[in-house]
C-alpha angles and dihedrals in degrees: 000000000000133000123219132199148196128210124251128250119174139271156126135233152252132187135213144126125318119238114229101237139172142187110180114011089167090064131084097202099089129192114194122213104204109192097143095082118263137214106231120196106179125136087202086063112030123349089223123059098277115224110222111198110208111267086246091227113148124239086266093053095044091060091041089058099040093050091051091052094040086056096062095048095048093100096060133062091263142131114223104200158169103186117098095198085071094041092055095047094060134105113272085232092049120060143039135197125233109190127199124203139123095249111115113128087111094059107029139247106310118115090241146350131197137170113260119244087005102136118137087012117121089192100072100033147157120038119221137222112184112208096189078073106051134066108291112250101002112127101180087065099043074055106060092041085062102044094049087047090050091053099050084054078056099058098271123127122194131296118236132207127222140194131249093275089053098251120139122250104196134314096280130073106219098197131262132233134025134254128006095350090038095138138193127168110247096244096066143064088294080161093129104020129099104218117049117180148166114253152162122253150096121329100205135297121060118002112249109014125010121195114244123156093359094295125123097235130184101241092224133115124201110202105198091054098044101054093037102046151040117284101213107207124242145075090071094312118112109217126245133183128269112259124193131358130231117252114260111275099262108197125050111259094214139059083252105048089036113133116249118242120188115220098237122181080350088292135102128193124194142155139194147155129247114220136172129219154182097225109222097351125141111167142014153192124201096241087060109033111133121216115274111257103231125220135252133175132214132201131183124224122176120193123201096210142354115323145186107216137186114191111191118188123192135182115228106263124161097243083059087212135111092222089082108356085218120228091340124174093192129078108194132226122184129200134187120197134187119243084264086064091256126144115241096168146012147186129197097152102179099195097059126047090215126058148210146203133180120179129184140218094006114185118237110277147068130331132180129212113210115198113186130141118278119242097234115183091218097067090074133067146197100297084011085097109032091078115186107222101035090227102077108099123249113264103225088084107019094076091047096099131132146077128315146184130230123196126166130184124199140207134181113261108205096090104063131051119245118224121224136134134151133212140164108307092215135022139147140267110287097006120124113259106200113206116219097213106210108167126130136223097013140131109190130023129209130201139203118183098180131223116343088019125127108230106025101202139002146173093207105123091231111033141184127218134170130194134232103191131041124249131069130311142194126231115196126180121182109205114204145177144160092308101036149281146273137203140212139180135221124183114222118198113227116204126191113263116283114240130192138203151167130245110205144140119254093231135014128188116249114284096351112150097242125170116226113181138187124238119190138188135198130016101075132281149289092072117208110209121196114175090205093190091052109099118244095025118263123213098182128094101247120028131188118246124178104184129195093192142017109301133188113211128198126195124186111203117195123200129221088245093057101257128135147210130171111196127186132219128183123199127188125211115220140165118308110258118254115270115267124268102271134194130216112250110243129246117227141194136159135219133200123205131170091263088047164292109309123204114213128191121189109242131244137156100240097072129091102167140010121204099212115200128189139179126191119216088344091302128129128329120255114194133190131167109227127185102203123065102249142060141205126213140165118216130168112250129276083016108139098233113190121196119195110192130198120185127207112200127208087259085065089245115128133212147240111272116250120207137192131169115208124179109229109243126226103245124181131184114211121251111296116232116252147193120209128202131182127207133152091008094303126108118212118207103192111191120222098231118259102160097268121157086218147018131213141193130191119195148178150147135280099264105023137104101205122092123195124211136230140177143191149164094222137062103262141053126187121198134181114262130187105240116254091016110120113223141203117238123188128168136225129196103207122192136191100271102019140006133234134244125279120266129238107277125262123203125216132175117234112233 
């Protein structure tokens, strides 16, 4: 079993004699409202007798309060009480005790506690509000403290509140909003909010799904079901009773089913009480909830002639007064419907809990009132909304529950006009606007166009007005006769001029396909197009001509808004321009030679440049820009070489690129002949020239295993050599990609 807990204000105390009050004697759920002090011997709640000093209200703050509580609980079969003879008489497993006194030292400084799901069990009672800690005298507040208490006793935790980002900031919701709509859930901290209601949504932690048990819950709590309905145990939810039930839905929810009301002194007077359900019902889990069908009632009214009639709906609120609609619970919607069912008027007003129509003028026959809860976006919050499951009703309706009250009053109708009219609800700048003057019962007409119009004003039935100036504008006529006039407003939207063209080109050649196309600005989109010279007509944006002669082409573009503008475009047909420079595409080949790889290009005239590209093995791109028409290059053998070559001629055109790949060959030159000679201890090899890249010598002395290596790009190497000691000589041609054998050896004498 839990304990709950709210947190503490500030406050003092009064006494006097308790009221003997009741909500509900015909129920046998009984709540009991203990403000006379209590002696309280329960080891769940102090191991030693608690003395509960009486709560000090006065007979006037005790029925305050108890009408405030009592309101919050209408909706369900339960009797709201301060009388402990009917407490007592009651059944063990249906009632509870809330007490209220400022004794709480032995518990500590919060405004009230209660077991949790303790509702019908002796054991865990009672609930406690403790007035000390609370603000002195108001009973508003005393009241919510008890009914949250109350609440916790009848399955429900706290609801939290959470930021934009749906994090949570704290376990309790602190209320949102200012003035009559000012809203908190009502398991919460509603202290100094308006509207407190019951509602689903989160109950602390992440927002969406928490982790308990192992189980993946939705972290929601839906308090009309759980307090009217079985808890069956499972996915991480321990089950719990059903404890209490709602009231029978009192007044029918369709035309057909809608109560009958009799006009009587040109008055009616009615009351009910909106309640939401879950049908049939008897038991839920969270993965399979349905959405709460939510309730609307339906009256029937029926007029024998013409009538004026003014419908008011309130909510009950203590004050009793639509200037603040007190501490309601309930935020009205009307509805009046024709006798087809089919809505003439409506108010949903969402800055008022109460609402009001008045319509004029109203023809003999039957109307119906429809009373139902708004839908009003601040009854909701940030989580409120993002509910886990989908199935979970919205909260902006769900909370507006309780009891209201419907008056009406009635006048004939046949001795004042009635104002109406309708026009065009957009047009541009300069266009006519024509008024369809529909009012009824009058003799003369006035009009006011407002700023930018001409005329400004008129008493004409039908009038025309055009505007100077873009925005939107208000048209007001005042229809009057002997007996007097009314007046009614329309709002008309100006938009800037629309203004239409063609975008074409100035000259065509003969019989090539060309797209001209209309633009258009102001009025509002979308825009309609019929080029009314085109044969046969076109209806699209853009159409294709393809003129033989000079042709002149209209289009005519209407706005949404019913505004027009024809433009005109005229396009010539001449000669076709002369082809574009062109450039011969060059022919390529590549040689490789053992001093290299050669680029050739086949010459012409035409060409000034050539852009050579090469990659090497697919790598990266090397580029140059030669003038000649060949290339040299060195590559190592066997390497894929690929040229890509672009030629610019002397007329600035350039071609297309022309490619080849060619795989560099091993080439190799035999051994050059050579002639040695020795002098001051160095030994010259000079090569008889056979077009090698590179020359090579290996030497060594006589005796000796070793050779050593030289090379050059000339024709001659000289070594250092030890006097008198005979060495060994051998050549070597070396190309670009390979190298040839070595030659027979030669011997020469170091001097």
């Amino acid at each position: 079993m839990r304990i709950t807990l709210l947190f503490m204000l500030i406050c003092s105390a009064l006494s006097a004699q308790v009221p003997i009050l009741q909500s509900l004697p015909t129920s046998q759920n009984v709540l009991y409202l203990d403000f006379d002090g209590a002696v309280v011997n329960n080891p769940n709640w102090s191991a030693t007798t608690i003395n509960a000093a009486p709560s000090g209200f006065t007979s006037a703050q005790i029925t305050e309060c108890f009408n405030i509580i009592a309101n919050h609980y209408t909706i369900f079969d339960l009797n709201v009480t301060t009388s402990l003879a009917v407490y007592n008489a009651a059944l063990a497993t249906k009632k509870q005790r809330i007490v209220f006194t400022p004794t709480s030292e032995w518990y500590g400084g919060v405004g009230g506690v209660a077991f949790i799901s303790s509702w019908g069990w002796q054991a865990y009672e009672p609930g406690w509000v403790f007035t000390a800690n609370l603000t002195s005298g108001d009973m508003k507040t005393m009241a919510n403290a008890a009914v949250h208490e109350a609440g916790h006793q009848l399955h429900l935790s706290h609801h939290a509140q959470y930021n934009s980002s749906n994090q949570p900031q704290g376990s309790y919701h602190f209320g949102k909003g200012t003035g009559e709509t000012s809203w908190c859930p009502m398991m919460g901290v509603g202290y100094s909010s308006n509207v407190v209601q019951w509602v689903a949504g989160p109950v602390g932690g992440p927002c969406g799904y928490r982790i308990s048990g192992g189980f993946n819950m939705p972290n929601w709590q839906d308090d009309f079901a759980e307090m009217t309905l079985e808890r069956l145990g499972g996915d991480g939810f321990t089950g719990h009773s059903k404890a209490i039930s709602f009231k029978a839905d009192d007044i029918g929810n369709t035309t057909a089913t809608a109560k009958a009301i009799n006009i009587v002194n040109n008055a009616i007077s009615d009351s009910g009480l909106i309640i939401h359900n879950y049908g049939s019902l008897t038991s839920f889990k969270y993965a399979t909830l349905p959405a709460i069908t939510y309730d609307d009632d339906y009256f029937r009214i029926t007029t024998t002639a013409a009538q004026n009639m003014t419908i008011n709906c309130r909510p009950w609120s203590l004050s009793k007064s639509t200037s603040d609609n007190q501490y309601a619970t309930l935020d009205v919607r009307l509805i009046i419907r024709n006798a087809a069912g089919t809505i003439i008027a409506i108010d949903s007003n969402i800055n008022k809990l109460n609402a009001t129509i008045s319509l004029l003028n109203q023809p003999a026959g039957t109307y119906f009132i429809q009373v139902s809860a708004s839908g009003n976006p601040n009854y909701t919050d940030f989580c409120y909304s993002t509910n886990p499951i989908g199935n979970i009703p919205a909260n902006t309706r769900y909370g507006s529950v309780g009891r209201y009250y419907l008056t009406g009053t009635f006048a004939s109708a046949t001795s004042l006009p009635v104002a109406n009219f309708t026009q065009p609800s957009s047009t541009c700048v300069g266009n006519t606007l024509t008024m369809n003057n529909q009012s009824q019962q009058a003799t003369t007409y006035t009009w006011n166009f407002g700023a930018g119009a001409t005329p400004s004003t008129s008493t004409a039935f039908n009038p025309t007005v055009t505007y100077t100036t873009a925005g939107s504008k208000t048209i007001t006529l005042t229809a009057t006769n002997t007996n007097g006039s009314n007046t009614t407003t329309r709002t008309v939207n100006i938009t800037s001029a629309l203004n239409a063209t063609i975008q074409a080109p100035a000259s065509v050649v003969s019989g090539t396909s060309t797209v001209i196309t209309a633009n258009a600005t102001g009025g509002t989109t979308p825009y309609t197009y019929n080029w009314y010279t085109v044969n046969p007509n076109q209806t699209t944006q853009s159409i294709t001509i393809a003129p033989t002669t000079a042709t002149g082409y209209n289009v005519l573009v209407t706005s949404a808004n019913g505004c027009t503008s024809d433009a005109y475009a005229y396009v010539n047909v001449g000669a076709p321009p002369p082809p574009p420079p062109s450039c011969p595409q060059p022919t390529i080949s590549a040689t490789t030679t053992c001093n290299g790889t050669t680029l050739n290009i086949t010459p012409n005239t035409a060409y000034q440049s050539f852009l050579v590209q090469h990659s090497v093995n697919n790598g990266s791109i090397n580029s140059q820009t030669i003038t000649g028409t060949s290339a040299s290059f060195n590559f190592q053998a066997n390497a894929s070489v690929r040229f890509i070559v672009t030629a610019t001629c002397t007329n600035g055109a350039k071609s297309t690129a022309s490619e080849i790949t060619s795989v560099i060959p091993a080439i190799t030159q035999a051994a050059p002949d050579f002639s040695l000679a020795s002098s001051n201890g160095r030994i010259t090899t000079t090569f008889v020239n056979n077009g090698s890249k590179f020359y090579a010598i290996r030497y060594r002395a006589n005796g000796t295993t070793a050779w050593t290596e030289n090379t050059t790009n000339g024709l001659t190497i000289t070594v250092g050599a030890v006097r008198g000691t005979t060495y060994e000589v051998q050549s070597q041609s070396r190309c670009q990609t390979g190298q040839g054998s070595w030659s027979t050896s030669k011997t020469i004498t170091a001097q």
